[in-house]
C-alpha positions as CSV (number, residue, x, y, z in Angstrom):
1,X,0.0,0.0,0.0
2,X,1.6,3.4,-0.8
3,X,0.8,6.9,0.4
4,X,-0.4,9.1,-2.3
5,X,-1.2,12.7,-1.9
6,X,-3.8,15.4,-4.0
7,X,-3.3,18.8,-3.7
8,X,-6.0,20.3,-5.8
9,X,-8.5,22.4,-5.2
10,X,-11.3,20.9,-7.3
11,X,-12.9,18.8,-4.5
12,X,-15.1,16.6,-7.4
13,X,-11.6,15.9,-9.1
14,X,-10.2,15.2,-5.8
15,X,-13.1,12.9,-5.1
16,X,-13.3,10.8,-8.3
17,X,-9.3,10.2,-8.2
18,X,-9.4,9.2,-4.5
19,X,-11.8,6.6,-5.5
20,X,-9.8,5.0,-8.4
21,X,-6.8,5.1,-6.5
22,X,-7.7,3.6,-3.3
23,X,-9.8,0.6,-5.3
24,X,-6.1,-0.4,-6.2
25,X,-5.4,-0.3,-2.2
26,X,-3.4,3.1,-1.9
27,X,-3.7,5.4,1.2
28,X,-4.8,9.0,0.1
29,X,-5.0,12.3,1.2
30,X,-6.3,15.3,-0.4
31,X,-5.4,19.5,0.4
32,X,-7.1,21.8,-2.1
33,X,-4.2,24.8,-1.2
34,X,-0.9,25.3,-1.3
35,X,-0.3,25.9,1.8
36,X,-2.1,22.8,2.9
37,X,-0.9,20.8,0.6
38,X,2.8,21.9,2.3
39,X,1.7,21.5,6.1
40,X,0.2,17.8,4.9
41,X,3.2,16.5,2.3
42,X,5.3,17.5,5.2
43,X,3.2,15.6,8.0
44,X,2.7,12.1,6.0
45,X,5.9,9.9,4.3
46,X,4.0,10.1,0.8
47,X,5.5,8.1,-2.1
48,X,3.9,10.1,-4.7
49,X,2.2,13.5,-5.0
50,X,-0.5,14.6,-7.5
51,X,0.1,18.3,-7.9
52,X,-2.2,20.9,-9.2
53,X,-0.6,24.0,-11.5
54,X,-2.6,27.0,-10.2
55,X,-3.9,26.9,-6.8
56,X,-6.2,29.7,-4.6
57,X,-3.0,30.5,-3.0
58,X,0.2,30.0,-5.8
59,X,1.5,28.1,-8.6
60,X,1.9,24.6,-7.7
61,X,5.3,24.6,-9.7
62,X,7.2,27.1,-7.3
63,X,6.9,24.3,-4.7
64,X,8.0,21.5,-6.8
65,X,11.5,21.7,-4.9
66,X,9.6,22.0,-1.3
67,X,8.1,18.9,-1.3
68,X,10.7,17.0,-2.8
69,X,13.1,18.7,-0.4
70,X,10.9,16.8,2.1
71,X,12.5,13.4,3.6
72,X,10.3,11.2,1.8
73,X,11.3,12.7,-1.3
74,X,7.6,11.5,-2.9
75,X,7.7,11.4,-7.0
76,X,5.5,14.4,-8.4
77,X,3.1,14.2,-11.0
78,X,2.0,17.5,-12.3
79,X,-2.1,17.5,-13.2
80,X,-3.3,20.6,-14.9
81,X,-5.8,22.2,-17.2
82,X,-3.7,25.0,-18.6
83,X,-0.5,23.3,-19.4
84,X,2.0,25.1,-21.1
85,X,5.2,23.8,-23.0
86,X,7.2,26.2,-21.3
87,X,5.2,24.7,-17.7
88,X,6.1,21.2,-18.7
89,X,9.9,22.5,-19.6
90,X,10.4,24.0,-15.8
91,X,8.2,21.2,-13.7
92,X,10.5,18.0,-15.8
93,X,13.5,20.7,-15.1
94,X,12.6,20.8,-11.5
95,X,12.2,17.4,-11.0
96,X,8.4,16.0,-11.5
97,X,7.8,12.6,-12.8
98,X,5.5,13.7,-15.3
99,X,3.8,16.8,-16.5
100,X,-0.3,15.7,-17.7
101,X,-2.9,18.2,-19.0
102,X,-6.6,17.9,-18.1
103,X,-8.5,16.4,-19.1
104,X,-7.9,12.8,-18.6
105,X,-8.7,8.8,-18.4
106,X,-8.6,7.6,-14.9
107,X,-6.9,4.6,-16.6
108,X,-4.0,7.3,-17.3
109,X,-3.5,8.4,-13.9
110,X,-3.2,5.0,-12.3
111,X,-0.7,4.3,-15.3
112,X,1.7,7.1,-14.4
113,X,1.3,5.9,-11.0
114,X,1.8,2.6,-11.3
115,X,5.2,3.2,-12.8
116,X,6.4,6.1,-10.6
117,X,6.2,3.8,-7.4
118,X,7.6,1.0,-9.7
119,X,10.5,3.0,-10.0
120,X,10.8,4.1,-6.8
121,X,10.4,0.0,-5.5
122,X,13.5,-0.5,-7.8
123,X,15.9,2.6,-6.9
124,X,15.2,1.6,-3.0
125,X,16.1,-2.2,-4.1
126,X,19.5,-0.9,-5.8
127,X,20.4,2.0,-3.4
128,X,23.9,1.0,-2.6
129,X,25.2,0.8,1.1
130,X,28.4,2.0,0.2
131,X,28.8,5.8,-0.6
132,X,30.3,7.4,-3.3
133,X,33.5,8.7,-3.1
134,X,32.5,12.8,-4.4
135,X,35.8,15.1,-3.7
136,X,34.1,18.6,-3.1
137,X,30.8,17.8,-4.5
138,X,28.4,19.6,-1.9
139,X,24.7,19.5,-1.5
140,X,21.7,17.9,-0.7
141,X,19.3,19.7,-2.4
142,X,16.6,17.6,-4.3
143,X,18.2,18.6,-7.8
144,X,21.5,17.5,-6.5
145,X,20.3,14.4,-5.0
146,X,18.9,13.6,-8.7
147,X,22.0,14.3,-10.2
148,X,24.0,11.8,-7.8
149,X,21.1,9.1,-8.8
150,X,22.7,9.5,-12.1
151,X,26.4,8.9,-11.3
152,X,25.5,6.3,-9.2
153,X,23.9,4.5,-12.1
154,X,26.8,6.0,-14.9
155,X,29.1,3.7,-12.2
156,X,27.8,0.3,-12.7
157,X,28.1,0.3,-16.2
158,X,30.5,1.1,-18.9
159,X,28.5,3.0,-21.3
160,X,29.2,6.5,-22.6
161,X,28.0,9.3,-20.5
162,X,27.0,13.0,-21.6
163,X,27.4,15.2,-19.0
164,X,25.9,18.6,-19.4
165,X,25.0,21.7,-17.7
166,X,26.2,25.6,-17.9
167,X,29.9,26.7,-17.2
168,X,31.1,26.2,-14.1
169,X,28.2,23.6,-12.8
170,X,31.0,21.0,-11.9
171,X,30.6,19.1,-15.2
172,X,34.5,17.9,-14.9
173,X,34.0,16.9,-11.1
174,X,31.2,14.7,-11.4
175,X,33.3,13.3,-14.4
176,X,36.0,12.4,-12.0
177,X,33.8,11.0,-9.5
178,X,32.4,8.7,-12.2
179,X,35.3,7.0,-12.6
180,X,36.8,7.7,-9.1
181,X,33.8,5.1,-7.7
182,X,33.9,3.3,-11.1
183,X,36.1,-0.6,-11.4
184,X,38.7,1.5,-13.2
185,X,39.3,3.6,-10.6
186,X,42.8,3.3,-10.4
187,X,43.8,3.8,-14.1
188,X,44.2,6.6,-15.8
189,X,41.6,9.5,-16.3
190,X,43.3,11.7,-18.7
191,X,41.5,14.6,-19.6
192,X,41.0,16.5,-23.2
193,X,39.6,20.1,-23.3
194,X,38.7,20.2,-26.9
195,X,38.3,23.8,-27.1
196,X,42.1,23.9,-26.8
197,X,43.1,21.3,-29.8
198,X,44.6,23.4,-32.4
199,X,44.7,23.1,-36.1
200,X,47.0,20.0,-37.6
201,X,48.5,19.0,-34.3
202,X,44.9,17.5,-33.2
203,X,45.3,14.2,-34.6
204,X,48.6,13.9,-33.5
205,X,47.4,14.6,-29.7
206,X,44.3,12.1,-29.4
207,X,46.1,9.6,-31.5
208,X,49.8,9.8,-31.2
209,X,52.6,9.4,-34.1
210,X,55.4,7.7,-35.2
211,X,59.0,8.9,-35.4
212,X,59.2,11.2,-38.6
213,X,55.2,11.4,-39.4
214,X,55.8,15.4,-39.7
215,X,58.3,17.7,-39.8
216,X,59.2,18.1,-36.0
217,X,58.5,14.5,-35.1
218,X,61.9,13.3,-34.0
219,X,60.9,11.3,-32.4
220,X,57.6,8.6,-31.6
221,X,54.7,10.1,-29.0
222,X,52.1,8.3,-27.4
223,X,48.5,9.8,-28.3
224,X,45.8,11.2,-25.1
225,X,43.2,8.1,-26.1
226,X,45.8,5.3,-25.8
227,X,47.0,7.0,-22.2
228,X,43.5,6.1,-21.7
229,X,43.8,2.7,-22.2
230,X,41.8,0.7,-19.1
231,X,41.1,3.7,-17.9
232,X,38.6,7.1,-18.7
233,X,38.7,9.7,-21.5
234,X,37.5,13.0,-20.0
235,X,36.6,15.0,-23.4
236,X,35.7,18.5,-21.9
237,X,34.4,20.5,-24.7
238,X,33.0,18.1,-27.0
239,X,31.1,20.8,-28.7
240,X,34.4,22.5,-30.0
241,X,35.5,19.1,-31.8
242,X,36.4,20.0,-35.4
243,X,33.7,18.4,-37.6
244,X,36.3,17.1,-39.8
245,X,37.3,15.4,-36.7
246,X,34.2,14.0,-35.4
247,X,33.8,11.5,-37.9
248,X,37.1,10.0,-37.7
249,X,36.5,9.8,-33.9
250,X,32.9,8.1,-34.2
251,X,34.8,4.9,-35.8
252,X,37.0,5.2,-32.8
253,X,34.1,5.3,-30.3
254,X,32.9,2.3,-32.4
255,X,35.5,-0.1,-32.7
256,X,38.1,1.3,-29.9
257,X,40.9,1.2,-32.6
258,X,43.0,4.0,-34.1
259,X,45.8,4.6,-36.1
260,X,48.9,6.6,-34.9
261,X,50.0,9.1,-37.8
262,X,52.5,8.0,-39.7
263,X,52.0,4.2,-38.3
264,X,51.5,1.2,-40.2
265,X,48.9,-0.5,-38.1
266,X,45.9,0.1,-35.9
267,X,46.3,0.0,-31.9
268,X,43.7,-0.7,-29.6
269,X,42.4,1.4,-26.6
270,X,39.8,0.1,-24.2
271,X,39.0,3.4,-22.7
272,X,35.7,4.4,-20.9
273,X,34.2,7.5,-22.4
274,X,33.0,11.0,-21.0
275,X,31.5,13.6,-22.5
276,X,30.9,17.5,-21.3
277,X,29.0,20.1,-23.0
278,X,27.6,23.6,-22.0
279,X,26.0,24.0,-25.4
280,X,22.9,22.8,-26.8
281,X,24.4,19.7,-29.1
282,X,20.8,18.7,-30.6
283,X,20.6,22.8,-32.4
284,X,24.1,22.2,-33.4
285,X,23.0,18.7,-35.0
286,X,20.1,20.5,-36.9
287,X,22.4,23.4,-37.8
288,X,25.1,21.4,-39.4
289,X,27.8,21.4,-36.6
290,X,27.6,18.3,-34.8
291,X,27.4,14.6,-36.2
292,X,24.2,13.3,-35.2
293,X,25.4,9.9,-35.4
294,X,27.8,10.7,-32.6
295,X,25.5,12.4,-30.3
296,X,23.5,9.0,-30.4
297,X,26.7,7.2,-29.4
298,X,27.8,10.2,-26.7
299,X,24.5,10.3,-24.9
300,X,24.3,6.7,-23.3
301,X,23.4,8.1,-19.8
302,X,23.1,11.6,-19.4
303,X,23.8,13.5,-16.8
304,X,22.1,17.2,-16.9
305,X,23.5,19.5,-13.9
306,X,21.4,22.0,-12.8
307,X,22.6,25.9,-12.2
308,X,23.5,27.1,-8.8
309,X,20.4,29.6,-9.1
310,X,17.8,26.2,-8.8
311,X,19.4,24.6,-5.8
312,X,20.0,27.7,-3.5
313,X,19.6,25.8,-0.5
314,X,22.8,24.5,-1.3
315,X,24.9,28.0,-1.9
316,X,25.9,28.7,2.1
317,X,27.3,25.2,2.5
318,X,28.7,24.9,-0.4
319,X,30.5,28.3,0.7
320,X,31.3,27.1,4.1
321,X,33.1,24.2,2.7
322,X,35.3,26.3,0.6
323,X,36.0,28.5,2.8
324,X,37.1,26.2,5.3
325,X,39.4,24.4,2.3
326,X,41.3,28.0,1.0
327,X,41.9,29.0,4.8
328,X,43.2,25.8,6.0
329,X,45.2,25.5,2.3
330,X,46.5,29.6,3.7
331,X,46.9,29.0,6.8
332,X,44.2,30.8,8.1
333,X,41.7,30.4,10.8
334,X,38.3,29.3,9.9
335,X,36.5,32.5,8.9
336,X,32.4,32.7,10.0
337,X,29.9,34.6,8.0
338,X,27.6,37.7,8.9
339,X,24.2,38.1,8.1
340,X,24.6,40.4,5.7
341,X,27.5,37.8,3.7
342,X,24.8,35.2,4.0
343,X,22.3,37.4,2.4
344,X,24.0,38.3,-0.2
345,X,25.1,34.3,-1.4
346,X,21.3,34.0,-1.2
347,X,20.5,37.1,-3.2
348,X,23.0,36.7,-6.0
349,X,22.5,34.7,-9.4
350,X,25.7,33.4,-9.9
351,X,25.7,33.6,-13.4
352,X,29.0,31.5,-13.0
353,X,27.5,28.8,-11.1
354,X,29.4,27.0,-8.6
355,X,32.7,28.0,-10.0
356,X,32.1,31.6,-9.4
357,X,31.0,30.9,-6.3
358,X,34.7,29.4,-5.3
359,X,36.4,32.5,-7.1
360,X,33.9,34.7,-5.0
361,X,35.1,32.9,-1.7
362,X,38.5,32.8,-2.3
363,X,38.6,36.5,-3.1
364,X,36.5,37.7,0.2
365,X,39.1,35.5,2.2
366,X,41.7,37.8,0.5
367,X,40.0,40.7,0.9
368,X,39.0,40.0,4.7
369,X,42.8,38.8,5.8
370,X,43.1,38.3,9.1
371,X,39.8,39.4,9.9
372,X,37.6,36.1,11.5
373,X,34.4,37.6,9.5
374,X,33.5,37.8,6.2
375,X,30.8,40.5,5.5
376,X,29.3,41.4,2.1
377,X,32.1,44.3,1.6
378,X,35.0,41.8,1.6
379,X,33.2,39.7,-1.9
380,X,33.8,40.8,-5.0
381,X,33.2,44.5,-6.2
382,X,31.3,43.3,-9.2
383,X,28.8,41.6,-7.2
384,X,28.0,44.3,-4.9
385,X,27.1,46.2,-7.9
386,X,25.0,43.7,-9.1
387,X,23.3,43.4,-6.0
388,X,22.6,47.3,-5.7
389,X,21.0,47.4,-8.9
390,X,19.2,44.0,-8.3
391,X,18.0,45.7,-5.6
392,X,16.8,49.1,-7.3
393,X,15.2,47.6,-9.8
394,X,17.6,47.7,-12.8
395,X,18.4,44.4,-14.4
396,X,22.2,43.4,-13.9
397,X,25.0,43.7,-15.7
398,X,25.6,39.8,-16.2
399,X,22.3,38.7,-16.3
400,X,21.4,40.5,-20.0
401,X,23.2,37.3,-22.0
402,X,22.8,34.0,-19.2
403,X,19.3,34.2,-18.8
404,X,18.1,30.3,-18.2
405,X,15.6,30.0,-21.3
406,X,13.3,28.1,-19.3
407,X,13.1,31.6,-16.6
408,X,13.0,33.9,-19.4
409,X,9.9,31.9,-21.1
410,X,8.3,31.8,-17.7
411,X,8.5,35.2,-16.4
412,X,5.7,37.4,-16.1
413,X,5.2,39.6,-19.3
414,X,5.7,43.5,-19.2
415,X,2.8,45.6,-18.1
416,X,0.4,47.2,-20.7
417,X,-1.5,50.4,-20.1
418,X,-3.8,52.9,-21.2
419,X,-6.8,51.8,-23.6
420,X,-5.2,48.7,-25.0
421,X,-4.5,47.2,-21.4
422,X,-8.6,48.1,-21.1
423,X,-9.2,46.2,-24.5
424,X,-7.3,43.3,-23.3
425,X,-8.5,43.1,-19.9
426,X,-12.2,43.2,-21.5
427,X,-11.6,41.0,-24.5
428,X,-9.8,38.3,-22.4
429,X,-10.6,38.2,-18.9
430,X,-8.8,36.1,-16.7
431,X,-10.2,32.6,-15.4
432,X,-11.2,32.0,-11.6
433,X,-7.6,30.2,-10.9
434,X,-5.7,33.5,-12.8
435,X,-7.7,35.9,-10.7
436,X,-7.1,33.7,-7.1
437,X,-3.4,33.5,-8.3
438,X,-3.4,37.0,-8.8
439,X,-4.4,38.3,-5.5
440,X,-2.5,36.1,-4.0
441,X,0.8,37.1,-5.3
442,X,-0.1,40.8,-4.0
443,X,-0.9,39.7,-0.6
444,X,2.3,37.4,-0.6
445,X,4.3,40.8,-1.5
446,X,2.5,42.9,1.2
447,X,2.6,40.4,3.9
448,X,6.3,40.4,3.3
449,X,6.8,44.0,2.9
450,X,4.6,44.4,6.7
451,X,6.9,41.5,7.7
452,X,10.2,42.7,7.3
453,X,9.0,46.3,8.9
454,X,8.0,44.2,11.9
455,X,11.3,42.9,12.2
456,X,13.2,45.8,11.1
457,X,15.1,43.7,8.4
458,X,15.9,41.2,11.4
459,X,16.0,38.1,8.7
460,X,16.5,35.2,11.3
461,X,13.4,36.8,13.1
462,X,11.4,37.3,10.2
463,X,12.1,33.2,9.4
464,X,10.9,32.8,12.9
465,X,7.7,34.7,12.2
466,X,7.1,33.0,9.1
467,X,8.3,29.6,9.4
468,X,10.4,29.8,6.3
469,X,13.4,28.6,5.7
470,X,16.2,31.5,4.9
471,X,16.7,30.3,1.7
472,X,13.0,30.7,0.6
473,X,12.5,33.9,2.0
474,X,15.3,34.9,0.0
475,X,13.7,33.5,-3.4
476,X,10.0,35.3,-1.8
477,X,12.6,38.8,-1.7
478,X,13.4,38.3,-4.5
479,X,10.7,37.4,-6.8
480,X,8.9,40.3,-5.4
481,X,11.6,42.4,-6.0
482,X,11.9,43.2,-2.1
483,X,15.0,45.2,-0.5
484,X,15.9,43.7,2.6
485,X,17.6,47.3,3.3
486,X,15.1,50.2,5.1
């Protein structure tokens, strides 16, 4: 029998699913607000939740992360009737099992549910005892904990793996974790950043040559993919591969044989292979620049990491154990952060992702010295500016050319006014949900606007008041454009 939770807030809905799925001998428990649907998912050890889109009091998808942050980690299956492609882009992006638009079979339902706690039978069945071995990989956010499903499967196996994710998401650590907790863990792992091959020496580098294959070759040099021999090819880049190239290293991939230049015969490499991207490889196949062929053989297993500015909950110990690393590495103490530091990890995008993040750390410990606190003067002057003009209103500097598509397609469009706001207001008025959703969001900025006057800023007492966790007040601040400064 498994737990299964509704939030909706169509009690007939609610009432006709409740009935098909306990016929089938589930437990179930309905909430019909957001809010409710929070206090209850967080009560009750629920395998799977069905999730409504727009609810009296929010959008279901801004607390996709919530529940799963909850210690049950339930599977989510998004139920709407005003499904969007760009909706069903952010709720798969954010985690849910499934994204399915009303209306629907019952039959369907019980389907997707059927397979969702299949799946979660199995991964309990094959969750290893032993932990994996992930040098300063830090988190424990839901999209990290997906992420870390997906090594620990790329581990068992020898298949290919596409790892992919914006710069400076850790693409080349989770690499080296693969094969660090892998049965060729203590071979090689030789590493090839693609974007650096130049021109006519390329060949030479992946697949070695002989003694007098080109002027300059006195003398016979092994090539990167034998070095990889029993071991893991690391090609960081693979985007930047020369299309000339790309073909000559699909038969490679294929049959694990190459030919040295100038040699007479083919050696052999048994080499496991990894992939990194940060660019979109399918556009580049429809646009001419990738192999398709090779994509198919890249992509195995994929691994997809997420940007820092989905798993915030992660950002402050993720900067407490770097911290803690660069002082002990100068011979500092251990440095503690104020408020104001803390706020400002929270408040930033870190366009850079976890990479920035480090350089950000490492340059407030330089800045601060000796000093045994780090506030939000000691990071990184072009930060602070960012945050200031986050804060007044004007975009950012660095966010104009890293926007994540999926945000961009999903934030709220610019205001119309005058007679054609009136025209549109008359000629397309907004449904029941819309409105709810609506006056919702204004009450969720003013309640926070009288919240931090009570408090006088005081963050930690305003969590207090709340009961919301620092990080999500900061994403509330945020998305209401609130200033944290009176």
């Amino acid at each position: 029998m498994a737990k299964i939770l509704i939030i909706d807030d169509d009690t007939w809905f609610c009432g006709v699913l409740t009935e098909a799925i306990v016929a089938d001998g589930n437990e179930v428990q309905c909430a019909h607000t957001m809010q409710d649907g929070l206090r209850v998912a967080t009560a009750g050890a629920f395998e799977v939740v069905f999730l409504d889109v727009i609810l009296p009091d929010g959008n279901g998808l801004d607390s996709i992360s919530e529940i799963r942050a909850i210690s049950s980690e339930p599977e989510i299956i998004i139920l709407t009737g005003s499904g969007t492609p760009d909706g069903a882009e952010l709720a798969i992006g954010s985690g849910a099992w499934d994204y399915i638009q009303k209306p629907f079979p019952v039959s369907v339902i019980k389907l997707h549910l059927m397979r969702a706690l299949q799946y979660r039978e199995e991964r309990r069945a094959k969750k290893s005892s032993t932990p994996l071995k992930m040098d300063a990989i830090i988190g424990s956010s839901p999209r990290m904990k997906d992420a870390y499903h997906l090594l620990a499967e790329a581990t068992s196996t020898d298949v290919n793996v596409l790892i992919t994710g914006e710069t400076g998401t850790g693409k080349e650590l989770f690499a080296k974790a693969i094969h660090d907790n892998s049965h060729r863990a203590g071979e090689s792992f030789v590493v090839v950043d693609c974007a650096a091959l130049q021109g006519t020496l390329i060949e030479s580098i992946l697949f070695g040559h002989e003694k007098g294959a080109f002027t300059g070759a006195v003398q016979s040099r092994e090539g990167l993919i034998k070095q990889a021999d029993a071991g893991t090819l690391f090609l960081d880049e693979i985007a930047e591969l020369p299309l000339s190239l790309q073909k000559v290293f699909l038969r490679v991939l294929q049959e694990r044989r190459f030919r040295p230049l100038g040699g007479h015969k083919e050696e052999e490499s048994n080499f496991r292979l990894i992939a990194a991207t940060n660019r979109d490889l399918e556009g580049m196949v429809r646009s001419g620049q990738f192999r398709e062929d090779l994509l198919y053989r890249l992509r195995a297993h994929t691994i997809s990491l997420p940007p820092l500015r989905e798993y915030r909950e992660d950002i402050v110990p993720i900067a407490i154990y770097h911290a803690e690393k660069i002082c002990k590495r100068s011979g500092l103490d251990t440095k503690t952060f104020s408020p104001d530091f803390i706020e400002a990890l929270l408040s930033y995008h870190w366009p850079g992702n976890v990479r920035e993040l480090v350089n950000a750390m490492e340059r407030a410990i330089a800045a601060a010295s000796s000093a045994s606190t780090l506030f939000r003067k000691h990071l990184p002057r072009e930060i602070r500016v960012d945050l200031v003009r986050a804060s007044t209103g004007i975009p950012p500097l660095a966010r104009k050319s890293r926007i994540d598509p999926v945000q961009a397609s999903t934030d709220d469009p610019p205001p119309v006014s005058g007679d054609k706001a009136s025209l549109l207001s008359a000629a397309h008025p907004p449904t029941l949900k819309e409105l709810r959703a609506s006056v919702y969001a204004t009450a969720e900025k003013e309640y926070l606007t009288d919240l931090l006057k009570m408090t006088a800023g005081n963050i930690e007492h305003a969590c207090m008041i709340s009961d919301l966790s620092l990080p999500r007040l900061y994403e509330l601040l945020r998305k209401h454009k609130i200033s944290t400064k009176s």
